[in-house]
KOLMI-45349 format. One record per residue: residue number from 1; residue in one letter; chain; x, y, z of N, C-alpha, C, O in turn. Coordinates in steps of 0.05 Angstrom, whole numbers. Each point is the difference from the previous one (the first is absolute). Layout:
PT mardren paba fimar   n.c1   n.c2   n.c3  ca.c1  ca.c2  ca.c3   c.c1   c.c2   c.c3   o.c1   o.c2   o.c3
PT     NUM    A     A      X      Y      Z      X      Y      Z      X      Y      Z      X      Y      Z
...
END
This chain:
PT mardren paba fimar   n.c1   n.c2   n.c3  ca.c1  ca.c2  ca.c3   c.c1   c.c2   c.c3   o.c1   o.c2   o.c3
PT       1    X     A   -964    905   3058     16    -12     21     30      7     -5      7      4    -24
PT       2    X     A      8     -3     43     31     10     -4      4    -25      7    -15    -17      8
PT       3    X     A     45     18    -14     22    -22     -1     21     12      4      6     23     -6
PT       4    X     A     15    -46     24     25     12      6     18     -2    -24      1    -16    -19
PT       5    X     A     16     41     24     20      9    -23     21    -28      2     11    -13     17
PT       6    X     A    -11     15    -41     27    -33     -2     30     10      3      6     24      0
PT       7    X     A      7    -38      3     32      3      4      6     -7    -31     -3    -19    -15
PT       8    X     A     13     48     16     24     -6    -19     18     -9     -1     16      1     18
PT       9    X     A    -10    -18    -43     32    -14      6     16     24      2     -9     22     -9
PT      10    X     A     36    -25     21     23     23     -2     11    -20    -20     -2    -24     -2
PT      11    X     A     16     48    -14     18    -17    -25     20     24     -7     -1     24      5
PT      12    X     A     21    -41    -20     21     10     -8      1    -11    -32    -11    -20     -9
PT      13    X     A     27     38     -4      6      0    -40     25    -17     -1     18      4     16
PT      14    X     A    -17    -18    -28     24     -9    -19      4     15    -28    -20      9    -11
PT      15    X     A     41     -6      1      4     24    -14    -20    -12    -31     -5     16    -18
PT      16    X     A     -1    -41     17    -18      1    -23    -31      2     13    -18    -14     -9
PT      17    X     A     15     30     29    -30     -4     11    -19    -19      3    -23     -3     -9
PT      18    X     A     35     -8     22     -6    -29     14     -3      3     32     19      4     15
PT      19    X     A    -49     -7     -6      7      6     20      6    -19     25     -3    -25      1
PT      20    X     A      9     36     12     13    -19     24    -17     -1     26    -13     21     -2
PT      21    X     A      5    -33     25    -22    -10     17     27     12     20     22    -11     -4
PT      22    X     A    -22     30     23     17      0     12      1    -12     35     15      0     19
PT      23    X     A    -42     -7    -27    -12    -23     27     12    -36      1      1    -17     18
PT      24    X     A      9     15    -48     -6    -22      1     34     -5    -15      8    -23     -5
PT      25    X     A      9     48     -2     14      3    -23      7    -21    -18     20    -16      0
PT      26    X     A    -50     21    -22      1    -17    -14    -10     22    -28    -11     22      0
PT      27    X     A     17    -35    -14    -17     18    -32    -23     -5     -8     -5    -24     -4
PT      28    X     A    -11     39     -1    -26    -21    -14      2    -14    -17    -13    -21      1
PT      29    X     A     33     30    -28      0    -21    -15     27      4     -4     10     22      3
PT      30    X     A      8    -52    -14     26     -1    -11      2     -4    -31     21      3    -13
PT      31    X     A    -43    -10      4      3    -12    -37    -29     19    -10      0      7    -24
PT      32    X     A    -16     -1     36     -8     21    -12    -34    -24    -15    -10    -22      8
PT      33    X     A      6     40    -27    -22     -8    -17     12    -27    -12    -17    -18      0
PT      34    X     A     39      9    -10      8    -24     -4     -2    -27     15     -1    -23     -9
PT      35    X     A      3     35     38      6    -28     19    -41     -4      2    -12    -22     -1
PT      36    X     A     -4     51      4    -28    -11      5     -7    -20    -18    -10    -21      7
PT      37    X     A     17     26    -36     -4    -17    -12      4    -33     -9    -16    -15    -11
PT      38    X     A     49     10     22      0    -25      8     -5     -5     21    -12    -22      1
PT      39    X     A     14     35     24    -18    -13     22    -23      4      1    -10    -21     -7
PT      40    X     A     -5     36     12    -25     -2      1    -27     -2    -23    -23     -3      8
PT      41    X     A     32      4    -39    -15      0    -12      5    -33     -6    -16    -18      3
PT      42    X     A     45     17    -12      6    -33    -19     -2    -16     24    -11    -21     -3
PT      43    X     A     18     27     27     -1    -27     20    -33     -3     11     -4    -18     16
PT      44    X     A    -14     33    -22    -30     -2     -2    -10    -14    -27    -23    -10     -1
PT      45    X     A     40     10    -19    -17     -7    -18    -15     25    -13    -17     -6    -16
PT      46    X     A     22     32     22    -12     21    -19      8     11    -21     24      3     -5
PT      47    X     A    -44      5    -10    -14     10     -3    -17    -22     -9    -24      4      2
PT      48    X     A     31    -26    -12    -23    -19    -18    -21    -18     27    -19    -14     -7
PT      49    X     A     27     17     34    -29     -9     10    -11     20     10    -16     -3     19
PT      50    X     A     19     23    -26    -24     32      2    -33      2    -12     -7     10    -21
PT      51    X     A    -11    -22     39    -29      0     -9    -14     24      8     15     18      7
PT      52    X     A    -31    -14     -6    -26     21      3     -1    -10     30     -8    -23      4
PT      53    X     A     17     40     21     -8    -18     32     26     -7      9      4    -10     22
PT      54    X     A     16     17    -40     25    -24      7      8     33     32     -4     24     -1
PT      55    X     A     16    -43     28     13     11     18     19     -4      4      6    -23      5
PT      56    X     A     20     50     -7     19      1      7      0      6     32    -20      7     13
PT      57    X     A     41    -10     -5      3      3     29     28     10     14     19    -13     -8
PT      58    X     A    -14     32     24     30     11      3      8      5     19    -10     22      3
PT      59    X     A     25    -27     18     13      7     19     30     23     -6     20     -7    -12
PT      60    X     A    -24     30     24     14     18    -10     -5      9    -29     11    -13    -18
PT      61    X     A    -31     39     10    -11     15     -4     28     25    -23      4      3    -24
PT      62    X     A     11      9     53     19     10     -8      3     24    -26    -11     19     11
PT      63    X     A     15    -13    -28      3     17    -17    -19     -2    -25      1     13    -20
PT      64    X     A    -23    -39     29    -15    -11    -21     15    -10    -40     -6     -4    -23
PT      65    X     A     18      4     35     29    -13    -25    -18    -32    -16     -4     -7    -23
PT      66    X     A      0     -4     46     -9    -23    -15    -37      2     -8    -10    -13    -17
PT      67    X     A     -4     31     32    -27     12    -12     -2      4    -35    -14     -9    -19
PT      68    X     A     39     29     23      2      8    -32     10    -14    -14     -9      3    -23
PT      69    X     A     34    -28     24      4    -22     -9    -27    -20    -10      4    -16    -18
PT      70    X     A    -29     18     27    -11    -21      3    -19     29    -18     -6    -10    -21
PT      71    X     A     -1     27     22    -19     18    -16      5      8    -24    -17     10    -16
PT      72    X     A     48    -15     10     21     -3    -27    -12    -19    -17     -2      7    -24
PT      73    X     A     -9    -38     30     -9    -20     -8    -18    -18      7      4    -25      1
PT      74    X     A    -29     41      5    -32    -11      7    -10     24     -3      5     21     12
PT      75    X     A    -29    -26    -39    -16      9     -2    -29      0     15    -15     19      1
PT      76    X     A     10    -47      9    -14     -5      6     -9      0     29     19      1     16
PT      77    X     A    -45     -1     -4    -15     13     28     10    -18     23    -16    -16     10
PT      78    X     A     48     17      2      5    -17     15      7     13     31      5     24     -6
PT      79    X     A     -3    -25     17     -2      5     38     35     -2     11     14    -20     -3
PT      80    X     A     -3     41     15     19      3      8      3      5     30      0     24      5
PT      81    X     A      2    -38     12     -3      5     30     37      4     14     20    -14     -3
PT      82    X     A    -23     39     20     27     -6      7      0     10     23    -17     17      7
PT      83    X     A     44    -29     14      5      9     30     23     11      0     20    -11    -10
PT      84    X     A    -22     33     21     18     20      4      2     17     25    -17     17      3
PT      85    X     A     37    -20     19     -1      5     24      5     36     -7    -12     16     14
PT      86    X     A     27     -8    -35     13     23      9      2     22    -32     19      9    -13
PT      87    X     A    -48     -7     10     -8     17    -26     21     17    -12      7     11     20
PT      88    X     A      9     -1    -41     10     11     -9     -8     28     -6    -21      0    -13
PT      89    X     A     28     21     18    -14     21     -8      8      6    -37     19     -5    -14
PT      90    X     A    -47     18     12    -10     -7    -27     24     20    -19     -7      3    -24
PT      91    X     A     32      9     32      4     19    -14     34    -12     -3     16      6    -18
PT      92    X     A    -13    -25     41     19    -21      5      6    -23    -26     20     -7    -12
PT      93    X     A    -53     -2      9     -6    -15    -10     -2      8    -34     -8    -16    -17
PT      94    X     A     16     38     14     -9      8    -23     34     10    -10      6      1    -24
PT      95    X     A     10      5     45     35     -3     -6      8    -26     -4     18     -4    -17
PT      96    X     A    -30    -17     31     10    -30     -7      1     -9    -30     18     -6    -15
PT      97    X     A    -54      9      8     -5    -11    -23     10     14    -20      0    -12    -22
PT      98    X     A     14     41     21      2     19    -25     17    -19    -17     -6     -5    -24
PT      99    X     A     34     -8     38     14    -17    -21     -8    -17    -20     13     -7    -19
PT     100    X     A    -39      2     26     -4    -36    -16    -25     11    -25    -10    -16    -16
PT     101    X     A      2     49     18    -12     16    -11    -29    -22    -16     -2     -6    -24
PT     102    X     A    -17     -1     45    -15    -27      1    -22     12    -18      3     25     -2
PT     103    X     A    -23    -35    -10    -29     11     -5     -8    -12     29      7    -18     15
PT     104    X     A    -32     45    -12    -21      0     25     15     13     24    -10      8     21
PT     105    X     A     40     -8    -29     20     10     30    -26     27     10    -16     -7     18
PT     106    X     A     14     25    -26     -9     29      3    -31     -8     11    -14     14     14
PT     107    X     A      9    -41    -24    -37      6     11     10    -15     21    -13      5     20
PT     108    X     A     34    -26    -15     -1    -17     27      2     32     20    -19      9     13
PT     109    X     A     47      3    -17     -1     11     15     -7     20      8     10     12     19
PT     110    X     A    -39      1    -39    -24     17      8    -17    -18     21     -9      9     21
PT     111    X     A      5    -40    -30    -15    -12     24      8      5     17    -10     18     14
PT     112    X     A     29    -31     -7     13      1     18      7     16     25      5    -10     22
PT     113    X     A     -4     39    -28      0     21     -4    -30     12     20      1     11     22
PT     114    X     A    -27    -18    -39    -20      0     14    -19    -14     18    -20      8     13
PT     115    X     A     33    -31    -14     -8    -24      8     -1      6     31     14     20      3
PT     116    X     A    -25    -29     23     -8      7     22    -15    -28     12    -17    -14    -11
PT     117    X     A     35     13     42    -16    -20     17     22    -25      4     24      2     -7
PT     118    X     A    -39    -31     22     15    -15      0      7    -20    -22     22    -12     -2
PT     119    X     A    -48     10    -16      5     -7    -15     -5     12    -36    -21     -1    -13
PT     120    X     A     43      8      6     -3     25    -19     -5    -24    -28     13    -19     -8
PT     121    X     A    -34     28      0    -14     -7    -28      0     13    -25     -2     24      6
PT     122    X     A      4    -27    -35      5     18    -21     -5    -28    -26     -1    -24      4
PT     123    X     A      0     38    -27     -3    -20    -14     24      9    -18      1     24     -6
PT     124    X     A     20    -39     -4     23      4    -17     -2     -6    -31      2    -25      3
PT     125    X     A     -5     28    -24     -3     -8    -26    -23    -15     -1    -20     13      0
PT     126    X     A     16    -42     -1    -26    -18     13      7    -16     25     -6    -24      2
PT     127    X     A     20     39     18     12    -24     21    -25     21     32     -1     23      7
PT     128    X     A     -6    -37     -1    -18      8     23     24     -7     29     -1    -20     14
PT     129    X     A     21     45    -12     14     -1     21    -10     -6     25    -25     -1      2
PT     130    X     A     41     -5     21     -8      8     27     22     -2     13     15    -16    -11
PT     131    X     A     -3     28     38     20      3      1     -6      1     43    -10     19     11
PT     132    X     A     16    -39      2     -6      6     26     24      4     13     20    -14     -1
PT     133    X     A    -25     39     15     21      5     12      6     -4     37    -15     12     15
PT     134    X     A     33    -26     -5      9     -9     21     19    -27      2      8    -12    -20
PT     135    X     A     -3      5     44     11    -31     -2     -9    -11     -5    -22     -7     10
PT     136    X     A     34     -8    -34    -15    -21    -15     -8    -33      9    -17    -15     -9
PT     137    X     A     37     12     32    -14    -23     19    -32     13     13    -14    -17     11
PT     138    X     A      6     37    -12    -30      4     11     -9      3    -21    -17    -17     -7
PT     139    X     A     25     36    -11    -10      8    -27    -10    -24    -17    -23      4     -8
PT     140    X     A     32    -22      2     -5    -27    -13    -16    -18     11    -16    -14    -13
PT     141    X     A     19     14     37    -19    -20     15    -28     10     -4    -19    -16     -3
PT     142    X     A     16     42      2    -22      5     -2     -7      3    -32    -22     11     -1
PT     143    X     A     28    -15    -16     -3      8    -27    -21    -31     -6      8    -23      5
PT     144    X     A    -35     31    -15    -16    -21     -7     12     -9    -29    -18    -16     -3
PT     145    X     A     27     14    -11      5     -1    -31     24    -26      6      8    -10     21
PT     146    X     A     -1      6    -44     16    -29    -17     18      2    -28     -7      2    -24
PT     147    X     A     29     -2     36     23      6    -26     -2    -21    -23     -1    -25      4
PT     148    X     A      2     37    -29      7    -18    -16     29     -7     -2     10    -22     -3
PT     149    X     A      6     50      5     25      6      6     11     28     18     -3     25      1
PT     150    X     A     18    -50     16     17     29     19     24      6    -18     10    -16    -16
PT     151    X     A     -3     40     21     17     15     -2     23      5     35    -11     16     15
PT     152    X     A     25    -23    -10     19     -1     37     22     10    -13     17     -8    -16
PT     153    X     A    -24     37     33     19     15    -21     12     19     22      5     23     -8
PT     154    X     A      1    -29     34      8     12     29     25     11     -4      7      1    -24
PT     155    X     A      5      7     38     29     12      1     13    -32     13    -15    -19      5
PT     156    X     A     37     18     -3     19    -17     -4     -7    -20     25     -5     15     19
PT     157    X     A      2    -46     -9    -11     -9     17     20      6     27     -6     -2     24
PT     158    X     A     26      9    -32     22     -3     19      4     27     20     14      3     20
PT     159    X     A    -36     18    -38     -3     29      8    -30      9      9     -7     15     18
PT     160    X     A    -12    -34    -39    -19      7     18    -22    -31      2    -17     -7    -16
PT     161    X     A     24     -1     32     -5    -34     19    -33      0     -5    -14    -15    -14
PT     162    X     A      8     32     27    -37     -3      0    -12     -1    -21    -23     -8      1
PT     163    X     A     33     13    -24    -16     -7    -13      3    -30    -26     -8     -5    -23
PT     164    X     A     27     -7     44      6    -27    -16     -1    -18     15     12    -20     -5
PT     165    X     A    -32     21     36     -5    -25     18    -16    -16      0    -17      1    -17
PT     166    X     A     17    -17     33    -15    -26    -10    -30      7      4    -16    -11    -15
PT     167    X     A      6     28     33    -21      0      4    -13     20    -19    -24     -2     -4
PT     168    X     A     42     23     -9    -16     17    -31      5    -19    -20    -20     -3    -15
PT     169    X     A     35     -8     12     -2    -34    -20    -23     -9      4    -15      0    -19
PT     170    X     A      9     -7     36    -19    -11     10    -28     14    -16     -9    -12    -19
PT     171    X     A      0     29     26    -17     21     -3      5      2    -38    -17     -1    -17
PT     172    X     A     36      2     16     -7      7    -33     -5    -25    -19    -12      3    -21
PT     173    X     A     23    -33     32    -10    -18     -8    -38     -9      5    -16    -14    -13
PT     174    X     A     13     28     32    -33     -3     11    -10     22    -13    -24      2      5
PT     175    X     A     32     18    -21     -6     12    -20      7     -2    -32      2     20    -15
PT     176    X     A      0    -48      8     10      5    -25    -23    -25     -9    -12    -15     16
PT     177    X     A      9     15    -41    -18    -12    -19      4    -22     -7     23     -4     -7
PT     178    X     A    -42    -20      5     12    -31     -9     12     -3    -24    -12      0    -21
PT     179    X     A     44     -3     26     10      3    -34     12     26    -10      6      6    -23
PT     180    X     A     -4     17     55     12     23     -3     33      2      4      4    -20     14
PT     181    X     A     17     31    -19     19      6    -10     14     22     23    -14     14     15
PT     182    X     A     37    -14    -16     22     17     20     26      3    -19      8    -15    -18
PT     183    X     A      3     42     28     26     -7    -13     13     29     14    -12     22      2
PT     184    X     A     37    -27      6     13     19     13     25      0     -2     11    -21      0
PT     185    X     A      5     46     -1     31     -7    -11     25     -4     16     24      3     -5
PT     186    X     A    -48    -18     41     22     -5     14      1    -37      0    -21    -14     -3
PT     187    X     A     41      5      6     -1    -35      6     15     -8     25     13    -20      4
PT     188    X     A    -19     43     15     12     -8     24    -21    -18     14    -24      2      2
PT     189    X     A     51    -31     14    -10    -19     12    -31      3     16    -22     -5     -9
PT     190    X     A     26     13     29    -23      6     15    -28      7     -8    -21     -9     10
PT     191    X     A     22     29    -33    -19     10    -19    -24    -23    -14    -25     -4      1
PT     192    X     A     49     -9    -16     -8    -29    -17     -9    -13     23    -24      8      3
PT     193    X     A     31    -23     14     -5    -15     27    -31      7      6    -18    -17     -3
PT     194    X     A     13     46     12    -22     11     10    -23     -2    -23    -21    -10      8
PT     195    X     A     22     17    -32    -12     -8    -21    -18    -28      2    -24     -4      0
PT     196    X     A     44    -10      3      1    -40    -13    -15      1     30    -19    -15     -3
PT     197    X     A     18     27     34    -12    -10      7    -35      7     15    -16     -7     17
PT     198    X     A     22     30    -44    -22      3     -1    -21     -7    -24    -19     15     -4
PT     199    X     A     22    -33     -6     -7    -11    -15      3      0    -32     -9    -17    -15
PT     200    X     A     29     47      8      7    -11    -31     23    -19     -9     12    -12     18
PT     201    X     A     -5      9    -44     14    -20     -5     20     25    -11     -8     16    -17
PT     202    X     A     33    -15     29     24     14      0     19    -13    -23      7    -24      3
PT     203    X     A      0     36    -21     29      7    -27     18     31      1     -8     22      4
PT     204    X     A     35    -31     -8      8     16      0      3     -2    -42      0    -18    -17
PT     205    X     A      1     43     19     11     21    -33     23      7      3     12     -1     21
PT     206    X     A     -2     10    -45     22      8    -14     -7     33     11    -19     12    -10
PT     207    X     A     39      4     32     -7     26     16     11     21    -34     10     -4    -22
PT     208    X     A    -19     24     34      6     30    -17     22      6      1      6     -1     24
PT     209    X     A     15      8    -39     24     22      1     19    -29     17      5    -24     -4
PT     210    X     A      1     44     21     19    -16     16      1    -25     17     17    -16      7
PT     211    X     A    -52     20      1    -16    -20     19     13    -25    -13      8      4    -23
PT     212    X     A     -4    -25     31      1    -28     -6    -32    -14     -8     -8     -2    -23
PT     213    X     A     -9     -6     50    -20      0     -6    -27     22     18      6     16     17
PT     214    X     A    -31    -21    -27    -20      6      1    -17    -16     18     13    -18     11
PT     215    X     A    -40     21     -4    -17    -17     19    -23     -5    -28     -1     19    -17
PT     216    X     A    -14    -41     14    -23      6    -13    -10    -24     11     15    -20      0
PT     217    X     A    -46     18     13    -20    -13     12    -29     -3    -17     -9     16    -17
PT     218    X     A     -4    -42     28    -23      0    -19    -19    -14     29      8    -12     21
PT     219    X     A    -32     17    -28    -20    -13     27    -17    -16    -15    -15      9    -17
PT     220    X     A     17    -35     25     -9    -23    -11    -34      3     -5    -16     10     16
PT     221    X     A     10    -22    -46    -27     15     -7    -20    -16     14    -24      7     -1
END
């Protein structure tokens, strides 16, 4: 069966090769392998609640930065699901990561690379990827599975809206696990709001770099 060819993001370099979303002009990342780690690994609670089964979960996909963050430190057979409207091409993706010179960079982005369809599958170190590609308000709704932890890792809310509304809030709280975890390194009002009313219990964190704070959510067990 064929499938339609995906849109590339258009992007532009910052002179340390960083790339830039020029749809959305925003960067993919500003702190690099440092900020995944306080946001999305420490405001989850990872690496120490990583079981055999454990599901990560991701909105914005992007240069897979936080894939290999999380394949840096789990050994073990855990599930990585992510939505991504606007696939990176694999050679793009492979100028982003050269800086942070990762283990697995080279096999992500051989998967990656070969990977084919809407929803592109691969297995990374012991992490059983999956990666669906489209709007993630459809994309999600339809996703049968249950986060232990999201990863909301969008371009900036103020740049790209859809994917921080109430009704994909919505949708990712009706996908997350009793006693599952959020954490994202925006703490804008609206965000938190949409969260809390969708049923997690909303804290703000101590943000990365410059951020003031952070978002981090938990869904009552």
């Amino acid at each position: 069966m064929s499938h339609p060819t995906p849109t590339w993001p258009a992007l532009t370099w910052t002179e340390t090769d960083t790339p830039v979303a020029t749809a959305f002009d925003d960067p993919y990342f500003t702190g690099g392998l440092a900020e995944t780690q306080h946001v999305f690994l420490a405001g989850n609670g990872l690496p120490e609640r990583f079981v055999p089964g454990f599901q990560v979960a991701e909105l914005g996909f992007g240069t897979g930065l936080n894939l290999l963050a999380v394949a840096q430190i789990c050994d073990r057979p855990i599930r990585y699901t992510s939505f991504e409207a606007f696939p990176m091409r694999a050679e793009d993706m492979a100028r982003a990561l050269a800086p942070f010179d990762l283990p697995h960079t080279a096999a992500l982005v051989r998967c990656w690379g070969e990977a084919r369809g809407p929803v592109r599958r691969f297995t990374l170190n012991a992490i059983a990827v999956e990666v669906h590609i489209g709007d993630a308000r459809d994309t999600v709704a339809a996703w049968v599975g249950h986060a232990d932890a999201w990863f909301l890792d969008g371009f900036a809310p103020a740049r790209n809206p859809e994917l921080w509304g109430e009704v994909l809030m919505a949708e990712v709280a009706r996908h997350t696990a009793p006693g599952g975890t959020l954490a994202t390194y925006t703490a804008a009002g609206h965000v938190r709001r949409a969260l809390a009313e969708a049923g997690f219990a909303v804290t703000r964190g101590p943000g990365f770099g410059r951020k003031k704070h952070m978002t981090i959510a938990r869904m009552p067990a």
